[in-house]
N, C-alpha and C positions, 0 to 999 in steps of 0.2 A: 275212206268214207268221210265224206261231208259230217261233221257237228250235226245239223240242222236235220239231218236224214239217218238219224239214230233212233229206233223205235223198241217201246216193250208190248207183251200181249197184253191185249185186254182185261184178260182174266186177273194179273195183277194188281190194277187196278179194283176191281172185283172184291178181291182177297183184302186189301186196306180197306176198302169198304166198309168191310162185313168188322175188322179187327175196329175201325173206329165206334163203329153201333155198340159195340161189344166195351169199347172204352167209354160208354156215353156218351160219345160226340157226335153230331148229325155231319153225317158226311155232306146232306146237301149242299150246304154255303161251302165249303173246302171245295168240292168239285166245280160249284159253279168259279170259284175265286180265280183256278188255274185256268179255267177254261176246258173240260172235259165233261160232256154229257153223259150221264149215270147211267141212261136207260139206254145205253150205246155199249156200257162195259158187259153185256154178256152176248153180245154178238161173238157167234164163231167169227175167230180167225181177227177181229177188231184188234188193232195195233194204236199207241198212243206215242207222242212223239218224246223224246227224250227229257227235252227242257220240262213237257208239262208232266212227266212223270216225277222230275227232281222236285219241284215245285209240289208236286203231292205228298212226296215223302218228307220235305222240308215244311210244309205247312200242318202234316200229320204228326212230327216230331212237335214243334210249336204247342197244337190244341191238346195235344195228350200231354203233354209234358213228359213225356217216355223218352231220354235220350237210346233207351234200346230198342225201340219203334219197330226195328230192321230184325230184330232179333222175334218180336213178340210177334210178326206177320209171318217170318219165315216156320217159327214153328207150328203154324197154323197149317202151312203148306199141305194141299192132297194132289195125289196124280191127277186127276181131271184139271187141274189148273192148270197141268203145264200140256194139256191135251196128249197129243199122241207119242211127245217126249214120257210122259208120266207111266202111258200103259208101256211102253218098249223098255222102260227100266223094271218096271214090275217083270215084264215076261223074261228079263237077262240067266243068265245061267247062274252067275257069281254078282255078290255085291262089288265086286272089282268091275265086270261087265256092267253092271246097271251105272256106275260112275263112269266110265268110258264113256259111254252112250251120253251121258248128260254130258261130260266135256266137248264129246266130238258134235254136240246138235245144242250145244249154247245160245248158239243164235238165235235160234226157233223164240225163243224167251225174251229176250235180251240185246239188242246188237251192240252195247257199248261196251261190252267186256265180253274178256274170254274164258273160259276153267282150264287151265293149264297142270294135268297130273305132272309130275317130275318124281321121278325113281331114285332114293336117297339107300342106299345099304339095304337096311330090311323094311324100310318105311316109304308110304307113295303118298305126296305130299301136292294136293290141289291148292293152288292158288287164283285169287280172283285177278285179271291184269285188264285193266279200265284199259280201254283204246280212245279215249279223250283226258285232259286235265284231272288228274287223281281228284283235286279241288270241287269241279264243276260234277265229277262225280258223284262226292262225297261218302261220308263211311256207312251211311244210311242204308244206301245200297248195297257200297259193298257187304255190312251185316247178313243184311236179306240173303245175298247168295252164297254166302258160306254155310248158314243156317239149315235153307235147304238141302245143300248136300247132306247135312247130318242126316238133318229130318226123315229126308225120302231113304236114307240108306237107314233108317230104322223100321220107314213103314215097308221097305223090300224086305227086310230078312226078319222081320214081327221080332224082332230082339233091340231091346236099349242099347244101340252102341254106344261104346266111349271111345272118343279117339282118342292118338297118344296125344297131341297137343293140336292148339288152335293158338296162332301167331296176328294182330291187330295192329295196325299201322297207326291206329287212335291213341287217344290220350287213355288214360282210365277211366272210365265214367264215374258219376255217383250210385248208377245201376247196377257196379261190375256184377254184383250177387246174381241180377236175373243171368247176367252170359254166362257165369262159371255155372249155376247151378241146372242153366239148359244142356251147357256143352259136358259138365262132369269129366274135367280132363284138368290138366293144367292151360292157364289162356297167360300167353305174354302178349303185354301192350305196347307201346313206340317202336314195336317192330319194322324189318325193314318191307316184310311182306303181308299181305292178306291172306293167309293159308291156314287147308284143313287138314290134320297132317293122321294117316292111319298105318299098321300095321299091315305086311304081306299075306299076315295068317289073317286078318279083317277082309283082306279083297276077297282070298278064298273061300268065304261063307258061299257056301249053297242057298239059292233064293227056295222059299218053298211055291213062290206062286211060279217057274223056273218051266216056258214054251216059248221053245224056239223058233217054231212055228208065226205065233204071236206076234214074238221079237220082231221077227222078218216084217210080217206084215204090218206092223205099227212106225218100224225103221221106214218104210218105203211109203208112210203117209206122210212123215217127218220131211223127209226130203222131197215129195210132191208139194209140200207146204212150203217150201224154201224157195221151191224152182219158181211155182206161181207168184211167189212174194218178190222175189227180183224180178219176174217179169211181166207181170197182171196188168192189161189196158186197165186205165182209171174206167171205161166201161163194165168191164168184168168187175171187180170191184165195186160200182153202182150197181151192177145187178144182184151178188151175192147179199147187198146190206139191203135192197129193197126186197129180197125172199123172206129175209128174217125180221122183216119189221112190217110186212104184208098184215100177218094176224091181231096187229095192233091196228088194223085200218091204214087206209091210201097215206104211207107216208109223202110226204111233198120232198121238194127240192132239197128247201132248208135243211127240214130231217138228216137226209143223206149227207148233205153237205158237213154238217153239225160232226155226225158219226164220224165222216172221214178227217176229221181236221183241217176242211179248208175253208173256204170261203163261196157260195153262191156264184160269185161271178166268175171264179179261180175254177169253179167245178163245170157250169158252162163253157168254158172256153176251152178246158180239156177236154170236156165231150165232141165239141165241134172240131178241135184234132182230129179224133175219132170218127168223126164224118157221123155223130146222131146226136141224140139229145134223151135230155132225163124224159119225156114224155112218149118218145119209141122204147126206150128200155124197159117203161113201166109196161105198155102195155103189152108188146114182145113178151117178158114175164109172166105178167096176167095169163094170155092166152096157150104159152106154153105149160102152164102149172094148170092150167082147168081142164085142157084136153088129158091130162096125167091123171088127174084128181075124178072126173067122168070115167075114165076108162076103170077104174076101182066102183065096180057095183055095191058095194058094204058103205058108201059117202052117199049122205043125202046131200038134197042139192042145196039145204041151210046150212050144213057142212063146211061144202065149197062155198058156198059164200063167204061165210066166215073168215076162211082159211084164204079166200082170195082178197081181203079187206074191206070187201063190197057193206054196208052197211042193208041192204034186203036185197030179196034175191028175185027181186023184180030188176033190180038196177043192172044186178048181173046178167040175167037171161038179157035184157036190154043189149049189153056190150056183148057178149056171147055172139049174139045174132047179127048184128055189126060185124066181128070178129070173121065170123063162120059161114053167116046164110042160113043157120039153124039153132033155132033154140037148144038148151042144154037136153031138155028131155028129147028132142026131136036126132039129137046126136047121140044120144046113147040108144037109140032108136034104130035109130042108121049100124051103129056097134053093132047091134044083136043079129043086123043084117048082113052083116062084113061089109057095110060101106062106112068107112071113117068118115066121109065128107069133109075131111083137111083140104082138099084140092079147093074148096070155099074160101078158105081165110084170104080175108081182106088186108094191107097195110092201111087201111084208115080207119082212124078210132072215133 
């Protein structure tokens, strides 16, 4: 994989966020400095590109002066952030199984590194293995994701684990106090690995939040998120980020473009690939989310306005009736009739 085609979720981004407010520093200037839009990081499924994630954690090192940075965010770490990786580790049978899980669905999170368990005598020993320049990496990150192993295999099994050891390829820091007294284990530094090293009797902890049912079905959103992510038209993609920025009002071009990390012109000319444009996607959207949102009798029609971006709901019955040949109340009119009067929609806005 390409350098430049290395991404984290959104939600990470998120998480430093909230840890910089929390350190007194306004993330706004930070975020704007790298180039990542704030009010983009809580889009589902929003992914940020690798360089400008390094640059967040290296410029969040800088303003806090935490060289544990890596450490102070990972312990923050909750399942929702890692989405449907977080709840399939909660639902795993053993904290062995919830660590699997996060090894083998890495990616989801992260694509420049992997979690590699490796089977030592009586001890299974995760290691972080950067798939770019350990350098370009940096230990920042690596931090973060050993951290969260801990972390999450505490909030799985509601018990303070300690593991037998935690191994750092860094120098010492003048921090080391915050890492020994998160991790409560032994930590060797100028190691030759990035690893979290646990006991066989530690895999076998029973989880008590422990449905396998769950499991399955949060494993198989995991891996729908992976398939669509290697293959999503930059369309798909345009549509998913204009549903969730609809209730803030008619995002524009920029917006989207912003959100995706490219450029206005770079996002046009992908779409015209795709044989449409940002202003069939919006409306396409629009008029597929209103016939959804009308067919639910308990939505008033200020509602759907709302929830459609529409700033009144003259403007919408307006495009509605364009859309359709009938106003919103005159369609749910027609509903009560068993006549949808979809066969109306027009492609002109």
């Amino acid at each position: 994989m390409a350098t430049d085609s290395y991404s984290s979720l959104g939600s990470i981004a998120g998480l430093i966020s909230q840890v910089l407010l929390e350190a007194g520093c306004d993330p706004a200037p930070i975020f704007r400095e790298v180039g990542i839009v704030r009010k983009c990081i809580s889009l589902p499924g929003i992914r940020f590109p690798s360089e400008k994630m390094r640059r967040l954690w290296d410029l969040s090192v800088l303003k806090t002066n935490d060289e544990c940075f890596g450490f102070t965010v990972g312990e923050k770490i909750q399942p929702t952030v890692l989405h449907g990786l977080g709840f399939s580790s909660l639902s795993s049978d053993t904290l062995g199984d919830a660590l699997l899980r996060m090894s083998r669905y890495s990616r989801m999170v992260c694509t420049n590194f992997t979690i590699e368990p490796i089977d030592k005598n009586n001890r299974i020993e995760f290691f972080i293995n950067p798939l770019m320049d350990v350098m370009d990496f940096g230990y920042t990150r690596m931090d973060f994701g050993l951290s969260v192993i801990l972390q999450m295999s505490r909030i799985c099994t509601g018990q303070t684990i300690q593991p037998k050891k935690l191994t750092l390829v860094r120098d010492k820091p003048s921090c080391h106090k915050t890492i020994e007294n998160f991790i409560q284990a032994p930590v060797i530094y100028n190691a030759e690995l990035n690893a979290i090293t646990f006991s066989k009797e530690q895999m076998e902890i029973p989880l008590p939040s422990a449905h396998p049912e769950l499991a399955r079905i949060n494993d198989q959103s995991v891996i729908d998120y992976l398939a669509r992510f290697d293959r999503d038209s930059i369309s798909m993609q345009v549509r998913l980020n204009i549903i969730e920025m609809l209730q803030g009002g008619t995002p524009s071009q920029e917006d989207i473009a912003d959100c995706m990390n490219m450029s206005l012109r770079s996002l046009q000319r992908k779409l015209q690939n795709e044989n449409t444009n940002f202003a069939t996607l919006l409306r396409n959207t629009r008029k597929e989310l209103a016939t959804q949102y009308l067919k639910e009798p308990h939505r008033t029609l200020g509602e759907v306005t709302y929830l459609l971006g529409f700033t009144e709901p003259a403007n919408f019955t307006r495009a509605f009736k364009r859309w359709t040949g009938q106003s919103p109340t005159e369609f749910r009119e027609s509903l009560a009739r068993g006549i949808t009067g979809t066969g109306h929609f027009s492609q002109s806005m």
